[in-house]
Structures are given as structure tokens and as C-alpha cells.
N, C-alpha and C positions, 0 to 999 in steps of 0.2 A: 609323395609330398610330405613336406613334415609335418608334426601338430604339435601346435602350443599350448602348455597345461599351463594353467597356476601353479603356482608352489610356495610355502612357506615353511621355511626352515630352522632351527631353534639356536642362537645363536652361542649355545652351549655347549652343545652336544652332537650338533649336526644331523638331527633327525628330522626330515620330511612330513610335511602334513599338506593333505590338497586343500584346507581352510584355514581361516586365524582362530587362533583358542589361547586363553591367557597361562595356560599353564602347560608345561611340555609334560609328556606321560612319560617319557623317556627318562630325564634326569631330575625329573620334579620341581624346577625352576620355573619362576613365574615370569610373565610380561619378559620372555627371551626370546620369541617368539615373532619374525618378522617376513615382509613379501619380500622375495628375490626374484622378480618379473618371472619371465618363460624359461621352462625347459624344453628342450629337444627330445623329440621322443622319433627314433627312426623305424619305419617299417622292416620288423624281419624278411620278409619275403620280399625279390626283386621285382616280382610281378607276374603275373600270369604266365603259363609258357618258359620262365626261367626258374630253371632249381635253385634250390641256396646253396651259396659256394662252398667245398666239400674241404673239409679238416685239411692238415697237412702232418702223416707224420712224423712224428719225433724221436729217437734213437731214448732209450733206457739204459740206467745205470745201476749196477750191480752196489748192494750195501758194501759192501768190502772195498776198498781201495786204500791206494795209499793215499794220504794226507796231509797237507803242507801246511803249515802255519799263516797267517795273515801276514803280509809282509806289514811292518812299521816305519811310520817316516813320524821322529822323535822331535817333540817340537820346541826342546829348548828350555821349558819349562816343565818341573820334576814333577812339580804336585799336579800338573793340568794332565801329563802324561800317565801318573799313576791311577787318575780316576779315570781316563779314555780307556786300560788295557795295556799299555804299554806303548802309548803314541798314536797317533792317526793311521788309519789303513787306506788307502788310495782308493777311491772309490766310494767313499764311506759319506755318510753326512748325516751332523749331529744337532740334535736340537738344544738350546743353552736356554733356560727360563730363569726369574728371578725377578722381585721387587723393584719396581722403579730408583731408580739411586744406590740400588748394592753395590753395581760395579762393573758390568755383564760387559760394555763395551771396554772398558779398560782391561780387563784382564784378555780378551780375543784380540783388540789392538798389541797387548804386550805378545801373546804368542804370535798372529802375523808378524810383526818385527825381527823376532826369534827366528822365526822360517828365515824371513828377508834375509837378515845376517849369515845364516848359514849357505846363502847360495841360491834358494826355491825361490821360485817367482812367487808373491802373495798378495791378495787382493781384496781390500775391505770395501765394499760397497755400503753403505749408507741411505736410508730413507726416509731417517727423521731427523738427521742435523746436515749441514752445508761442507761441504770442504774444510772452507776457513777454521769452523767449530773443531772437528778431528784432528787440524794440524796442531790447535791451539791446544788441546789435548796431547797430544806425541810431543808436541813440544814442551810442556808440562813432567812430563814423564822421562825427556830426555832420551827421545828416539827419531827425532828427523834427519835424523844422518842414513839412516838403516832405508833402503829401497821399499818399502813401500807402497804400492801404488791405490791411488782413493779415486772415489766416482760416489755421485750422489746422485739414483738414478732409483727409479721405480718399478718401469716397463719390464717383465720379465723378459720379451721377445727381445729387448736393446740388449741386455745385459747377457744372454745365452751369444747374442749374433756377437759382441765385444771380447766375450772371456772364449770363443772361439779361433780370435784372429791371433798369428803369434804364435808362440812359446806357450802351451797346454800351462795355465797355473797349477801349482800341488795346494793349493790352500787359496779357498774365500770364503769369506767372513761376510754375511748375507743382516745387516741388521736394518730394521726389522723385517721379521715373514709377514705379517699383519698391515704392512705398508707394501708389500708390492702388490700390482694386479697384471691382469694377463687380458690381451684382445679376446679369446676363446669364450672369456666368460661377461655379462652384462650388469655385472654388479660391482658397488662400489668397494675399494681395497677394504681391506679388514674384516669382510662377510665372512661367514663360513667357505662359498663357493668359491672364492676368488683364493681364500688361504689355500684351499685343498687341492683348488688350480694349480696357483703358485707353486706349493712345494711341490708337487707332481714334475710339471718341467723341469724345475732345479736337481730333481733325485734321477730323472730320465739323462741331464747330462754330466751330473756328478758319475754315475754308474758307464756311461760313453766313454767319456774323456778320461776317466780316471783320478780325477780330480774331487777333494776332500773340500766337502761346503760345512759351516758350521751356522745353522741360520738361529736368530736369536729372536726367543717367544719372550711377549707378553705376560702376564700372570692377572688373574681374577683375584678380588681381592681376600679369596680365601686360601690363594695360595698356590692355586691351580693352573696351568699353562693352559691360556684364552685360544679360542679357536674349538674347531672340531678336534675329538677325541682318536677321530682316523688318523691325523697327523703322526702321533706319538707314535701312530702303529708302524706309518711309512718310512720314517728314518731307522738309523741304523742303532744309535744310541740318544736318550735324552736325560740330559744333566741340569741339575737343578742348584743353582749359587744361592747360598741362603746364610744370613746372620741379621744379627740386632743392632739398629743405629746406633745405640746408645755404648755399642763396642766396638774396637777396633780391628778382628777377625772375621776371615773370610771363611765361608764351610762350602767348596763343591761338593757336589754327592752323586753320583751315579742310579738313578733310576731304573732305565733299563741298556742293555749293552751287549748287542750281538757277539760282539768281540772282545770280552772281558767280562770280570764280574760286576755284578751290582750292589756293593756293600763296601765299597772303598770310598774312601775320602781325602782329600786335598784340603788342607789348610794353608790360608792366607790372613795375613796382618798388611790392613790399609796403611802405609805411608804419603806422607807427602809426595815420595817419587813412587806413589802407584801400589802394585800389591805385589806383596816380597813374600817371597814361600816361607813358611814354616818347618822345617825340620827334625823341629822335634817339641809337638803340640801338648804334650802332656806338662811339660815347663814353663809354656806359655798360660794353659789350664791352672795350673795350681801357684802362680806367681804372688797373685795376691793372698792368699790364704789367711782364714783368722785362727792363727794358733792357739789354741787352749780354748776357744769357744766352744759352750754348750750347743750340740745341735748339730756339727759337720761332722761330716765321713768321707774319706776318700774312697772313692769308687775305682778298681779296677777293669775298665770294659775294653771292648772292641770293635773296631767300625773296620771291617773288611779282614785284611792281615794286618794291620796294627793296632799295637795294642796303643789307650788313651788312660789317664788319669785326669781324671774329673773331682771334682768337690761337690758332694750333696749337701744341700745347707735344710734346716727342719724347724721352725718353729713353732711349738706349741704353746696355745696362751689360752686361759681362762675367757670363756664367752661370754655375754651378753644378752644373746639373741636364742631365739626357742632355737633355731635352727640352726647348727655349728657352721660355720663355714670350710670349705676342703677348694683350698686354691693350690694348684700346683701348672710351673713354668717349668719347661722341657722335659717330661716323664709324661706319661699315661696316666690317665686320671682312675681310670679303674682298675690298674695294677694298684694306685695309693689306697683308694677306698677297700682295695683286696688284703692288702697288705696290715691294715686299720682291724678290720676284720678279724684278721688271722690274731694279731695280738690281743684282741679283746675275749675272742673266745678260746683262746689255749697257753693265753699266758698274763692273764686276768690284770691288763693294760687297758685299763677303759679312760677311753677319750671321746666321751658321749658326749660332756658338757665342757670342751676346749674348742677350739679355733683352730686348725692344722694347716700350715703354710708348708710347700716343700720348693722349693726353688736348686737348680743343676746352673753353678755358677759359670759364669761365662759364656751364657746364652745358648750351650749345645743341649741338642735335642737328643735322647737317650731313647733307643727303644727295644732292646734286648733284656730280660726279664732277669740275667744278674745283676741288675741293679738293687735289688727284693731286699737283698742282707745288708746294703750300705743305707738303702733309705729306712730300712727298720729301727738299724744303730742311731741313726741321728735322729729319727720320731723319739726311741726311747733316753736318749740322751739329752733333746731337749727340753722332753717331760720332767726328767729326774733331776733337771740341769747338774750333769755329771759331765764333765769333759770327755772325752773320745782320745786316748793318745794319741801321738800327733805323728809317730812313724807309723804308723797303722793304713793298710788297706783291707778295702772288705769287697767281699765278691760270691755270690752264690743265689741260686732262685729257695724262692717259699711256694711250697704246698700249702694246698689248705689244711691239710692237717695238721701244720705247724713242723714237717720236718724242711730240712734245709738240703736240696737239692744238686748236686753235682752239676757243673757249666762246660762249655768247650773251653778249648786254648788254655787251660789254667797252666800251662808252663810259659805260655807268652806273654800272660798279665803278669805273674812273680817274675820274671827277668827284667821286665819294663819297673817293676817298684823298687827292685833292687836296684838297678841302673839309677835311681830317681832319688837314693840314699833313704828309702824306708828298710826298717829293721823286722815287721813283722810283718802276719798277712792275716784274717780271719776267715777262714775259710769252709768249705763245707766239707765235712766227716771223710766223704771219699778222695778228699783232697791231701793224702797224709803224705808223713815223710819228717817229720821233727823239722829238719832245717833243709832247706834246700837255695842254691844261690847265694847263699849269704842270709837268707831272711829265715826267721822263725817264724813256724806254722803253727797257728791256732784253732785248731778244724772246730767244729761247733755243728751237732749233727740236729738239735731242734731250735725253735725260735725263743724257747723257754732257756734254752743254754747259752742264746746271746745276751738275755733279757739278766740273766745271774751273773753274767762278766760286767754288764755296764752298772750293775746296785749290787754289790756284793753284799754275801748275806742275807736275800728277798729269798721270803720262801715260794718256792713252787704251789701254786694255786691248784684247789684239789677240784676234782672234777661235779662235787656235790656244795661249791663253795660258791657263794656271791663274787662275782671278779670286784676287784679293787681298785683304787688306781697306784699307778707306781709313786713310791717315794723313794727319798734317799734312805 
């Protein structure tokens, strides 16, 4: 016979507790914390007199074999396919998260379309807007010509029994996970239970059928795909669409990716007819630039296999307040405060009593640690207010001891600058070669060596001396 437990579950993390408590132990989240009626708990043992049913076993495979690649079914769209791997793999199913209003159902409506056009049957399901609302979108976009087929439906059991009848679909488009529920489970859509429900049957016939789901997450408002954290683990891939209202660029990112890497990126620019790949984001990056301002540097980085050009922008301004303030948008805040650091004690740049703003223009988010040598140049250049040339890239990590560190790819960042009509590069020591590409190499092997090209003539701070601040 069965028995019914209490259960309360944390609506963050998905962790169990047999009472309510206002704090979950697990992810340390407060009042997330809620009742999900009964659990099923079934007897192991069949009963007295009946043994329990005996394993079955399973045939073993040797480490050595041959190996095939994932087959790809290419969806039409460059940038969506460069961050999946190379395309959809049949069988696969990806989780898509992102801010409300970034764009999450327009860009999966433009790839189902893409498939459409090409022949695949493809199928957008919907569970928080109407039919009407998605046509009136495709129609917007300029795709109701293209096959298509929509359904505004909840029930996971309807929608397995529907995308079963027919012609097996290669592609559906599951929006949202957080809205559908399942008979199996007694709680309402959107719980923990019901999510982990949900995706469960959907990944049981994506992996049947052969058929590619791409279901689209919610996000917490710190940016986090809502639901239980088992989720992410279930799917095959989970990609993350993220940018700043206030621009007009899209950033996919690839989080994690059974079938490809996790460090690629797709860029998109919102237009009126929907979101149009980018090509070539480094031009779109550095479009507006302020030439001859004190305080910018072109940053040479990498988000997977390409390479990007970004502008570090640096303001330093005299304080006020006992306490300086250090605000920094799209960088690491204690790479800056590292970075702060490094110049105060080995190249007698004291910014004790300033205000240090650092802002990565165009609202990309940087997290690879050669950024060190661009945002150093534009701290010290907009302390000195000394302009930074303006064909110039900079690229290289800081030590704390103030040397300047060797990076990967540094032949794919100097072909992307040259490509991009810059003339030089400032680079780190082991980075040599006079010219290379077209561009003149400026290696620079401590931070005291960057700090003497941007104030010509400062002398070298001795190590028994008072540090100073920079002047011109």
C-alpha cells in the first residue's frame, strides 16, 4: 500500500525538507520554501513470500571503438548554429533562458521557420501567448508563408500524444517549461515537481523519437534559469540570450554543451524585422568609439574561437567621500580592485583618494583575465588624461608582482586587429616578433613599462619611496 509523506520543497534549488523552514540550507535563499502536497513512497519489497525482482543483465563495452560524430541537422541560422556545435543533433534538447523582453521567443520562432523553409517539419508550441499573439509576431517578422505549425497547449500528456501522430517532427520549440504540467504530478505548473516532471517526459521522447526540443527557461532575477537546478543537468545543452535594453545587440552564450563547446558566442542586432546575425561583431563593438579620449583602450579578447574587439572605457575622477567608490559594468570587480592594487604598489599610481568608474562599452560582459593590460592603460590614461592612440590594441594578464603575462590565441587577436585597420598591438614580452600581419608589436613585459609609454618621462618609483600619483 502506498504512504503519504509531507513534503516541502525549495523553490530554488529543488531540495526536500519533511517541514517548512524559512530559509533553505541548501542554496541559502529565504521564504522559497513551499508545501507540494504528497509524495509516493513505494514499498521495496513485494511482500512476504515474493523475492524482489532480479536485475537484468546488460552487455559491456570496451573503451576503444570507433567513433562517429554527432550527426547535425543545420538550422538556417549561423550564429544560433555556431553556439549549439555546429547545428542541432537529433535527439538533443536544449534549454534557452533569458530576461523577459530580450527576445528568447523571436529568435526560436526565426530558427523553427529556417527548419520550415528548408523542408523539416517544425513545431512551436506555446504556453503563455494564444495562437493569434505568434502569428501576429511571424507576421511581424515576415514569416507566414514558411510551414510552421503552432498549438497553445499546456498538458504534457496532449502534446507527446499530438507530436506523436504523423511525420516524426526534427524541431520543437517547447515555450515555456515553467508552464506546462503533467497528470503524474499534484502540483501546480511552474513548482519545482511539475518542472522536473515536465522536462523528464519531453527528454524521454525527444531521445524516442529522435526529435530535437528546445524548451525555453524563465530566469530569477539575478539572472539565473528559475526552476530546479537538476534541470540544467537533464538537458543536453543550456544557452543563455543575454544583453542590455538600452542596446541594440543580442549575446547567445553557450553554458554548457554535451555537443560542442562552451565559450562560443552568437551575436545578434535587434531590428525591426527581428534579430539579424552579426558577422562581424567586433565592428559593430567598436562603431561608436570616442577617438582621442582620455581613458579608452581597445581590448583584444576571445569568446570561444573568435576573436572580438571591445573598447574599455576608465574614468578616474577626484572624490568626495572618505570612501572611494570602484563601480565597474561588464568586468570582474576584483580583477579591477586587483588591478588597482597592482598599480599602486609597483608603479606608485595611487588612486586612494579618486573615484574609479570602468565600463566594457556595448554592454559585453568580459571574463577572461586579458583584459588586465587594456583596463590598466585606460585607468592610467584617464588619471593622466593622456590619450591612448587610437590604432592601438592592448592585450595581456597582470601578475601581482606587476609583470605582464603571456595569453592564448595571440595570433587570432592580431589578425582580427589588423583585419579591423589597427597599426599596432601592446602586447606582453613573450608576445614578440617586431611586426607581424601588418601591425607593429609593442611587447611591454611589467606594468611599470605600460605606465612609462602612457607619461613619458615618469620616473620609476623606487621601492623605499612614498608612491605618488601619476601626472602628466
Amino acid at each position: 500500500m502506498a504512504k503519504k509523506t509531507q513534503e516541502f520543497v525549495c523553490q530554488t534549488c529543488g531540495a526536500a525538507y519533511g517541514r517548512w523552514q524559512g530559509k533553505c540550507d541548501a542554496c541559502g535563499e529565504w521564504n522559497t520554501i513551499s508545501e507540494e502536497g504528497a509524495a509516493t513512497e513505494r514499498i521495496l519489497a513485494a511482500g512476504p513470500g515474493r523475492p524482489p525482482r532480479k536485475g537484468k543483465p546488460f552487455p559491456l563495452a570496451p573503451l576503444a571503438g570507433e567513433q562517429k560524430e554527432a550527426p547535425r541537422l543545420p538550422s538556417g541560422n549561423a550564429e544560433f548554429d555556431r553556439v549549439a556545435g555546429g547545428g542541432l543533433v537529433p535527439g538533443s534538447v536544449l534549454l534557452v533562458g533569458g530576461d523577459p523582453g530580450i527576445g528568447k521567443s523571436t529568435l526560436l520562432i526565426q530558427v523553427a521557420a529556417a527548419l520550415a523553409g528548408a523542408g523539416h517539419r517544425s513545431i512551436y508550441i506555446t504556453g503563455e501567448e494564444s495562437v493569434a499573439q505568434v502569428r501576429l509576431r511571424a507576421e511581424r517578422l515576415g514569416l507566414t508563408s514558411l510551414p510552421v505549425e503552432l498549438a497553445a497547449e499546456t498538458s504534457v500528456e496532449d502534446i507527446i500524444a499530438t507530436l506523436s501522430q504523423g511525420k516524426l517532427p526534427r524541431l520543437v520549440v517547447i515555450d515555456s517549461i515553467q508552464t506546462m504540467w503533467t497528470d503524474m504530478v499534484e502540483q501546480a505548473p511552474g513548482t519545482v515537481t511539475q518542472v522536473r516532471a515536465s522536462a523528464q517526459i519531453l527528454i524521454r521522447f525527444a531521445k524516442r523519437a529522435g526529435t530535437a526540443i528546445v524548451l525555453v527557461g524563465h530566469v530569477t532575477k539575478d539572472g539565473q534559469i528559475a526552476g530546479p537546478r537538476v534541470v540544467e543537468h537533464m538537458v543536453d545543452a543550456v544557452l543563455s540570450f543575454e544583453g542590455e535594453g538600452g542596446h541594440h545587440f543580442r549575446i547567445l552564450r553557450a553554458v554548457k554543451n554535451r555537443f560542442g563547446p562552451t565559450d562560443e558566442i552568437g551575436v545578434f542586432e535587434m531590428t525591426g524585422g527581428g534579430l539579424s546575425e552579426v558577422a562581424n561583431p567586433s565592428a559593430l563593438f567598436l562603431s561608436e568609439r570616442d577617438l582621442g579620449a582620455p581613458g579608452t583602450a581597445v581590448f583584444a579578447g576571445m569568446e570561444g574561437t573568435r576573436p572580438l574587439l571591445v573598447e574599455i572605457q576608465a574614468l578616474v575622477a577626484p572624490t568626495s567621500l572618505g570612501t572611494p567608490r570602484r563601480a565597474v559594468v561588464g568586468w570582474d570587480p576584483n580583477r579591477l580592485a586587483m588591478v588597482l592594487a597592482v598599480l599602486e604598489a609597483h608603479c606608485g599610481v595611487k588612486l586612494g583618494g579618486y573615484d574609479v568608474y570602468l565600463n566594457v562599452a556595448g554592454g559585453l560582459r568580459i571574463q577572461e583575465p586579458a583584459a588586465d593590460l587594456a583596463a590598466a592603460a585606460a585607468l592610467v590614461s584617464s588619471l593622466a588624461k593622456t590619450p591612448l592612440p587610437t590604432d592601438a590594441v592592448h592585450f595581456g594578464e597582470i601578475s601581482l608582482s606587476g609583470a605582464i603575462r603571456p595569453v592564448a590565441h595571440a595570433p587570432a587577436r592580431l589578425k582580427e586587429a589588423q583585419k579591423l585597420g589597427f597599426a599596432r598591438a601592446v602586447v606582453p614580452d613573450a608576445t614578440r616578433g617586431g611586426e607581424r600581419d601588418g601591425l607593429t608589436l609593442a611587447p611591454v613585459a611589467t606594468l611599470t613599462d605600460l605606465v612609462g609609454r602612457i607619461v613619458p618621462g615618469r620616473p620609476a618609483p623606487r621601492r623605499d619611496a612614498k608612491p605618488a600619483t601619476a601626472e602628466r
